[in-house]
C-alpha positions in Angstrom: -26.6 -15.8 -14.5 -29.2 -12.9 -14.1 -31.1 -12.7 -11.1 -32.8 -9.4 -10.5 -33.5 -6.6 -12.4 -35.2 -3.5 -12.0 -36.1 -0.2 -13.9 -35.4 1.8 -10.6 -32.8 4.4 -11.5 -33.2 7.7 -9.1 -30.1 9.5 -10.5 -27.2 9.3 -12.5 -23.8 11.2 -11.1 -20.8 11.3 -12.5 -19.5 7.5 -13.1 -22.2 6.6 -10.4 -26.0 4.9 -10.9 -28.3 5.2 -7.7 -31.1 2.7 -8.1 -34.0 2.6 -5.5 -36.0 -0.2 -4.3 -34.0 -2.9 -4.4 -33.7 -6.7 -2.4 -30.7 -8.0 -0.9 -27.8 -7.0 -3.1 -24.4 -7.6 -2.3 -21.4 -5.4 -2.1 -18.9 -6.4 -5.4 -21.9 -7.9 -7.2 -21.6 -7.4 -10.9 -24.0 -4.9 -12.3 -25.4 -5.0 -16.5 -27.3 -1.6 -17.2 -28.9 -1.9 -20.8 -30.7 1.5 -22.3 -33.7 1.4 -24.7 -31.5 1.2 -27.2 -29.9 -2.3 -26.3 -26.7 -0.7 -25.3 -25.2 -2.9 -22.7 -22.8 -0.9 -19.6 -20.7 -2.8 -16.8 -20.1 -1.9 -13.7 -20.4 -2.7 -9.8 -22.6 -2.6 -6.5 -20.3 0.3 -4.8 -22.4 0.6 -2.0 -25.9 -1.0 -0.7 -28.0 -0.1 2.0 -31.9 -0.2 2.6 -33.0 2.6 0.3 -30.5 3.0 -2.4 -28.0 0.4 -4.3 -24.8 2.9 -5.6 -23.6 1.3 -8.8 -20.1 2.3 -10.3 -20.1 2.0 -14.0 -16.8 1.1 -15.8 -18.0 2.6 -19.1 -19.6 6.0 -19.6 -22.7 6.7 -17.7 -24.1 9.0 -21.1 -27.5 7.8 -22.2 -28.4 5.9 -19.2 -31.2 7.0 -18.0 -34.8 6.1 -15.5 -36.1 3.9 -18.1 -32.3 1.8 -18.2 -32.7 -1.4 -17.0 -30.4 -2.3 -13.9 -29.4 -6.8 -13.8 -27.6 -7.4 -10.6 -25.8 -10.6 -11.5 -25.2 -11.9 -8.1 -21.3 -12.8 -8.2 -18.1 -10.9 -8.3 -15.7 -9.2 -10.8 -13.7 -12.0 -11.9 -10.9 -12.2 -14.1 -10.7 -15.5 -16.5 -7.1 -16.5 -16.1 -4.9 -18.9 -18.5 -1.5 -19.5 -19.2 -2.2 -18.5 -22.8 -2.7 -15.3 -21.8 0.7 -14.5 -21.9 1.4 -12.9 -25.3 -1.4 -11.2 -25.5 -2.5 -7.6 -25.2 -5.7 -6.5 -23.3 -7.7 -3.6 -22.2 -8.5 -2.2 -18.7 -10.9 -4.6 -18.0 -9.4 -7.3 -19.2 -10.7 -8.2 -22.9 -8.2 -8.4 -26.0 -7.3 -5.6 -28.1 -4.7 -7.2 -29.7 -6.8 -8.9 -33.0 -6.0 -12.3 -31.5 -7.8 -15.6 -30.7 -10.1 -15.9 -28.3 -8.7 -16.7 -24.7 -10.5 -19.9 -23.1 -9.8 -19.6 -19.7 -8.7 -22.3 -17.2 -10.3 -20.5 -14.0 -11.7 -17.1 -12.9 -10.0 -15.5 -10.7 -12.0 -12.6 -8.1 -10.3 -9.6 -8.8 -10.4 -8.8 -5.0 -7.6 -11.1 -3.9 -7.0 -13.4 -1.1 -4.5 -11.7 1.6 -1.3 -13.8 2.1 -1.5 -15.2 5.6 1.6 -12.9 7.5 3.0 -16.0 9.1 2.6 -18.2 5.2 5.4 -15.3 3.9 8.3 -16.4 2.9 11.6 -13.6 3.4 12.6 -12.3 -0.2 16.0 -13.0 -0.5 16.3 -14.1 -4.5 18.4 -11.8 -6.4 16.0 -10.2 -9.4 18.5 -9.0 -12.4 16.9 -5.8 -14.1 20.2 -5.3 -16.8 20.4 -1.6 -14.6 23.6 -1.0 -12.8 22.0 1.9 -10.6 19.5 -0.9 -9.5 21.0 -3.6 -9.6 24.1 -2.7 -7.8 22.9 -0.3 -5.5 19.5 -0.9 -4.9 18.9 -4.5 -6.0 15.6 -5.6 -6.6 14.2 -9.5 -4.6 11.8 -11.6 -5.7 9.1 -11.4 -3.7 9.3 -7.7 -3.1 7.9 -4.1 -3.6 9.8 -1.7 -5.2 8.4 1.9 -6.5 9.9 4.1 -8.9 9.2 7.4 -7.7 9.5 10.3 -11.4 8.3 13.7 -11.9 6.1 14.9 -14.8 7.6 14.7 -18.3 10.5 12.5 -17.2 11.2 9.1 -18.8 9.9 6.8 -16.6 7.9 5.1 -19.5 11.0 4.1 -21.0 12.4 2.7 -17.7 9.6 0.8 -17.4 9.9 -0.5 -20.7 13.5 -1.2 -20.3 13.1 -3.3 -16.9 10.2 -5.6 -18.1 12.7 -6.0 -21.5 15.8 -7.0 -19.6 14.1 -8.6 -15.9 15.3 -12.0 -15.4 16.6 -14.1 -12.5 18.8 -17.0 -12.5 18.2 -20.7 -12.6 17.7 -22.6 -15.7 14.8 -23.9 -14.7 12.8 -20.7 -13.6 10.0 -19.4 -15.5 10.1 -15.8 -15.6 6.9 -13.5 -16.3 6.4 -9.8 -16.4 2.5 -8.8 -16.7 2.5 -4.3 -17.6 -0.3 -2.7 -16.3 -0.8 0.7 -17.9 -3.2 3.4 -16.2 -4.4 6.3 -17.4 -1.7 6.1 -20.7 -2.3 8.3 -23.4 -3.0 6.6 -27.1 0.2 7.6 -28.1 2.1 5.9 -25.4 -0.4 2.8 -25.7 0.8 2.4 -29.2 4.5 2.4 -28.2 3.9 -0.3 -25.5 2.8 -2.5 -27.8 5.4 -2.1 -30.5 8.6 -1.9 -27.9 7.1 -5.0 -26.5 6.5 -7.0 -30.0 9.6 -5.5 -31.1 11.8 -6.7 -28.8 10.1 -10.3 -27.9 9.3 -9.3 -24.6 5.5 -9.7 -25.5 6.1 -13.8 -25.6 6.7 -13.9 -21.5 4.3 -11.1 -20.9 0.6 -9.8 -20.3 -0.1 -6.5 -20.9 -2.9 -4.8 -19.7 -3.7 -1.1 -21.4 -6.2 1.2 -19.8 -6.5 4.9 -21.7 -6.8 8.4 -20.3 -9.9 8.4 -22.9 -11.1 5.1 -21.2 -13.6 6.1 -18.5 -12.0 6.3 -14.6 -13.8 4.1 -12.9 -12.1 1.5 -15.3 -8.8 2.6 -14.1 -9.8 1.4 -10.7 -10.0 -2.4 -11.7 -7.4 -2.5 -14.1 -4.4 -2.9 -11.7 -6.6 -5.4 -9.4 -7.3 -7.5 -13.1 -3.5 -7.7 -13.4 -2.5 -8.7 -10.2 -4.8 -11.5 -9.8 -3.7 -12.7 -13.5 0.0 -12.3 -11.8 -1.0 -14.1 -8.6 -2.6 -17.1 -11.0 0.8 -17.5 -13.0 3.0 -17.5 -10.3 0.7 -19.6 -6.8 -1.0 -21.8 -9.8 1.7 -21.9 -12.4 4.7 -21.9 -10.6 6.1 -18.4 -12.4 8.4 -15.9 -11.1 6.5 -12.8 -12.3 7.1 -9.4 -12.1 4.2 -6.9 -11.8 4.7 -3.3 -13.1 1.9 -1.1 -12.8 2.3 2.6 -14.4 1.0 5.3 -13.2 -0.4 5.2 -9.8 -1.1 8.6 -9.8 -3.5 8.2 -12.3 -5.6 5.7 -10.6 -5.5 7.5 -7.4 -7.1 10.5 -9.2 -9.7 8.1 -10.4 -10.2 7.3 -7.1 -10.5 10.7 -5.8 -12.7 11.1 -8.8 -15.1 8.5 -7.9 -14.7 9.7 -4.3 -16.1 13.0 -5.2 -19.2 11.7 -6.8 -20.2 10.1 -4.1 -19.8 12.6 -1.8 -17.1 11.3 0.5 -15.7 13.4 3.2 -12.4 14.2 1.5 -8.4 13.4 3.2 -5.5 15.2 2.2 -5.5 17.2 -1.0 -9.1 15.7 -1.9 -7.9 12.3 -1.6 -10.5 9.7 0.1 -9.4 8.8 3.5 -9.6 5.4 3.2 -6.6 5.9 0.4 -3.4 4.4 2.6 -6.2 1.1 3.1 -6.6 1.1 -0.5 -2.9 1.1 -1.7 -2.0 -1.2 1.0 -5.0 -3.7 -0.7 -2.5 -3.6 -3.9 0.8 -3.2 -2.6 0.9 -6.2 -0.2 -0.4 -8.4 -3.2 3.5 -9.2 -3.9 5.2 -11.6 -2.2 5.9 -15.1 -1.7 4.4 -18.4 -0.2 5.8 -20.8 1.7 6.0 -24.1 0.7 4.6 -22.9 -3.0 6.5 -22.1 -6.1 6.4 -18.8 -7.9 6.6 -15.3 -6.1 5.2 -12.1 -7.4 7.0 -8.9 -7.3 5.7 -5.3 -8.1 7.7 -1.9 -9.3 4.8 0.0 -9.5 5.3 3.3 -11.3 4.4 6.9 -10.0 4.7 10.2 -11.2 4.8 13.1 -8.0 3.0 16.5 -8.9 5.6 19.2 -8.9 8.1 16.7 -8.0 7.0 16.9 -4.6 7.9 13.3 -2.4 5.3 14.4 0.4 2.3 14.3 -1.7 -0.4 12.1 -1.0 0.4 9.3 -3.1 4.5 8.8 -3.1 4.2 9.3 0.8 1.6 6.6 1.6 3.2 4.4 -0.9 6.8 4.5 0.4 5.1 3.6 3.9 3.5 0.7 2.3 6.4 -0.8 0.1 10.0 -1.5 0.6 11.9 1.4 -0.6 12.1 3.3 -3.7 13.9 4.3 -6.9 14.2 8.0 -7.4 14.0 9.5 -11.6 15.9 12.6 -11.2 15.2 15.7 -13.6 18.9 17.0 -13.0 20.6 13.9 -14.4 17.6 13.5 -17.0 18.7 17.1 -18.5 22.5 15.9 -18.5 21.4 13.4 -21.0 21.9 10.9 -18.3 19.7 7.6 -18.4 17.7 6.1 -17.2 18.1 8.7 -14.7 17.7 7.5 -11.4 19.5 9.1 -8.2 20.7 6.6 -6.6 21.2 8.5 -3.4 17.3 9.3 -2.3 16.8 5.7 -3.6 16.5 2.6 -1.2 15.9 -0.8 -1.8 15.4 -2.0 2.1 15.3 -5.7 1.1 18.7 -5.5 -1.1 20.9 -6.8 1.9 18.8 -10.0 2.0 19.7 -10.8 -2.0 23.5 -10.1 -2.4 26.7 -11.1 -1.8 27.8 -14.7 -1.8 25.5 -17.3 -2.9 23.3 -14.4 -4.6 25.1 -12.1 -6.9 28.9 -11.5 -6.4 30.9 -11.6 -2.5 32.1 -8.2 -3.2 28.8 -6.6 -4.3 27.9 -5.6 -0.5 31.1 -3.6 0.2 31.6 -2.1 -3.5 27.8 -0.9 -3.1 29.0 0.9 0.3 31.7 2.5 -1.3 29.9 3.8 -4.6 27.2 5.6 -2.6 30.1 7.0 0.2 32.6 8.4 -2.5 29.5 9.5 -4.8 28.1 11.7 -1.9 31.3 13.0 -0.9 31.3 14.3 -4.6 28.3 16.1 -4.7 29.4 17.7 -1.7 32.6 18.6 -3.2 30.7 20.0 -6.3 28.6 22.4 -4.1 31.8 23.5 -2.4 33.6 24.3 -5.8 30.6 26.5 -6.3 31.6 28.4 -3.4 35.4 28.6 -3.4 36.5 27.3 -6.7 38.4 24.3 -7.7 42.0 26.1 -7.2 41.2 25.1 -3.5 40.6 21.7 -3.6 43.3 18.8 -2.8 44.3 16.1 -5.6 42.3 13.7 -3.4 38.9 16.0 -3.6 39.9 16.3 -7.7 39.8 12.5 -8.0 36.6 11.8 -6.2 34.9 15.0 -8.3 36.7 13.0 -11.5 34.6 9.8 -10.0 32.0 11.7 -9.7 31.8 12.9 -12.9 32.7 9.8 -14.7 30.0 7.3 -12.2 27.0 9.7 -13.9 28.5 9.3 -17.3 29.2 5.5 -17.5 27.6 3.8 -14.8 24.3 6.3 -14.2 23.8 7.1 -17.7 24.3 3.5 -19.4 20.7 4.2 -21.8 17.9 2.7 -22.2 18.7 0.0 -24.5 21.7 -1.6 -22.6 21.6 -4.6 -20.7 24.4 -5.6 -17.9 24.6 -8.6 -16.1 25.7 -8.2 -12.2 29.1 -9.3 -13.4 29.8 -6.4 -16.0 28.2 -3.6 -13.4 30.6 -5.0 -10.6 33.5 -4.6 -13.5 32.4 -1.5 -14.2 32.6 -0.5 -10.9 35.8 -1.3 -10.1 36.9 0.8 -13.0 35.4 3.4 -11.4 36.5 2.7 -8.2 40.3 2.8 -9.5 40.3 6.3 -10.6 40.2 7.2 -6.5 43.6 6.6 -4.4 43.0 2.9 -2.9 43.7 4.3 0.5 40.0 6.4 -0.1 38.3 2.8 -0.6 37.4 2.6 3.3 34.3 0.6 2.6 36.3 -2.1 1.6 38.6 -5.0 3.1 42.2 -4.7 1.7 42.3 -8.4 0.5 39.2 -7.3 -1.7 40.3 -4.0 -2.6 43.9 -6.1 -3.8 42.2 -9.1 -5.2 40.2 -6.4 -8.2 42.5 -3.9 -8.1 45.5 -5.4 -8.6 46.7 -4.8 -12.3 43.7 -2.8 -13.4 44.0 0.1 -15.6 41.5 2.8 -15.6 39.6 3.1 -18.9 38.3 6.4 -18.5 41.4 8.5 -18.9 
């Protein structure tokens, strides 16, 4: 409902509106801007103080001029949720793209979130299955938690984000499982193959996906992830879903951040950043979780790419203080043909110990975890030590674990993009692995155990 309007419009910067002379607008209050024309914009009170409302427009600020007229609409962003929204294919701001019916929503949402009470959290503990032995063996993924995936420019992180909201699941016949795909900053042609990989492969059925596009004006790309973590938070707190939230890339909303930043002037942080950029992540990042005594969880992998493959910039090093842990795309592995190609020593999952083992995933699947990452890094040492003095002085022992080495990136690394394992077959797998070292190199795990899988077991990769 429209309450004020004005023809007050002092300047137009950038993405930003400055309108003069205004009465008691709120901060968040939606904003309509129609030109002579009758061309309607949308956009938001940024700032208000006594002389001068700021008004960020989601849509291009071209053509709006001092004889625009400015509506405040005296509420906030919302987002009109339903269950029928999953399916369905929308744009930054949240309207269908995908030629479909109209969505009648059951509620609207504000975009802006309700904090989860720090003493109404509930531990993440529930084994998330993402079909990925790299992850799911050695830096298993709970409901409930924050997981980033942490790639360089130009490597495939696209596809392992399409490959983990394909094969996500977690067990229990009666859970409902959800993935909603925010996509930031995506150029057309990787908007296009969203949409087909996930009508392709059914994934669309259990999903919402969200699409904003590097044509798409920045101060879009600032609501976007907010519109699809409240639509998350409604399916899982309302509807009782276990939903996974992937959000790609958050480098590109931070630079529409730093881009709205700049237009208003803001003393910059680090590397032009806003300061206030930690406080804003955080606002996203600690939207995952679970509550007690209510069903559902949400749980986030959201996406980043790091300029020059640098982990201290800006963004990858506020996030990894914010979330729990990380999954590292390596371009070393990605030119050995190996994928998805994720280097599993950087990585981390700090929540993985609270989801496996007995009662979770497998007993063994602490202790085989231990001794995949110990014999791997042994191997890359032995590899930069054959660089130096050749294989002719290495020990049969040190020839094995190089041979394990070799054979982990090929087979259990480098699996591809289109195959999905269940705990069980990367645990097999492992073993397999494991074999091809003497058993008395296995210190990371018990003898009964070590007996118990490799007793009778023939390596396959001779």
């Amino acid at each position: 409902m429209t309450k004020q309007e004005y023809k007050t419009i002092n300047q137009v910067k950038g993405p930003l509106v400055f309108v003069e002379k205004t009465d008691n607008i709120s901060y968040g209050d939606i904003v309509e801007i129609e030109t002579p024309d009758g061309e309607m914009r949308k956009g938001e009170v940024l700032e208000t103080s006594k002389d001068v409302v700021v008004v960020q427009c989601y849509e291009e600020t071209q053509g709006i001029g001092q004889d625009a007229s400015v509506r405040f609409m005296d509420e906030n962003v919302k987002m009109p949720v339903t269950e029928d929204l999953l399916g369905r294919v929308l744009d930054g701001t949240g309207n269908p793209i995908d030629d479909g019916p109209e969505i009648i929503p059951e509620e609207e949402e504000d975009i802006i979130g309700q904090a989860i009470n720090p003493s109404s959290r509930e531990l993440p503990e529930d084994f998330i299955q993402t079909g990925i032995s790299s992850i799911d063996t050695m830096n298993t993924l709970v409901r409930g938690q924050k997981l980033p995936i942490f790639s360089g420019s130009g490597l495939p992180h696209s596809e392992l984000a399409m490959q983990v909201a394909r094969q996500a699941d977690v067990s229990g016949e009666d859970e409902e499982f959800a993935v909603v795909f925010a996509g930031m900053g995506i150029t057309e042609e990787e908007s296009q193959e969203f949409i087909e990989e996930f009508r392709e492969t059914g994934a669309l059925e259990r999903s919402v996906v969200f699409l904003n596009k590097a044509s798409d004006p920045a101060p879009e790309r600032i609501i976007t992830p907010r519109m699809a973590l409240t639509t998350a938070e409604y399916l899982a707190f309302e509807k009782g879903m276990e939903v996974l939230v992937i959000m790609t890339d958050m480098l590109n909303y931070a630079n529409a951040l730093r881009e709205v930043s700049a237009a208003r002037e803001e003393v910059p942080g680090r590397r032009g950043y806003p300061g206030y950029m930690y406080t804003d992540l955080a606002e996203l990042y600690e939207r995952a979780g679970i509550i007690q005594g209510r069903e559902g969880s949400v749980t986030q992998i959201p996406i980043l790419t790091m300029p020059n493959d640098d982990i201290t910039h800006p963004i990858p090093d506020l996030t990894g203080y914010i979330t729990e842990g990380q999954i590292v795309v390596d371009r070393d592995l990605d030119s050995k043909g190996q994928n998805p190609p994720i280097d599993v020593l950087p990585s981390l999952s700090r929540l993985m110990d609270n989801g496996v083992g007995e009662g979770y995933t497998r007993e063994d699947h602490p202790d085989v975890s231990d001794q995949l990452y110990a014999l791997y890094a042994e191997g890359q040492s032995l590899r930069d030590l054959v660089a130096i003095v050749g294989e002719d002085a290495l020990s049969d022992k040190d020839e094995k674990i190089l041979e394990f080495t070799k054979k982990f990136e090929e087979h259990f690394i480098g699996q591809g993009f289109r195959e999905d394992r269940s705990i069980e077959d990367s645990l097999e797998l492992a073993w397999d692995l494991l074999s091809i070292v003497p058993e008395g190199e296995l210190t990371k795990i018990d003898p009964e155990t070590r007996e118990e899988h490799l007793e009778g077991r023939e390596t396959r990769f001779d």
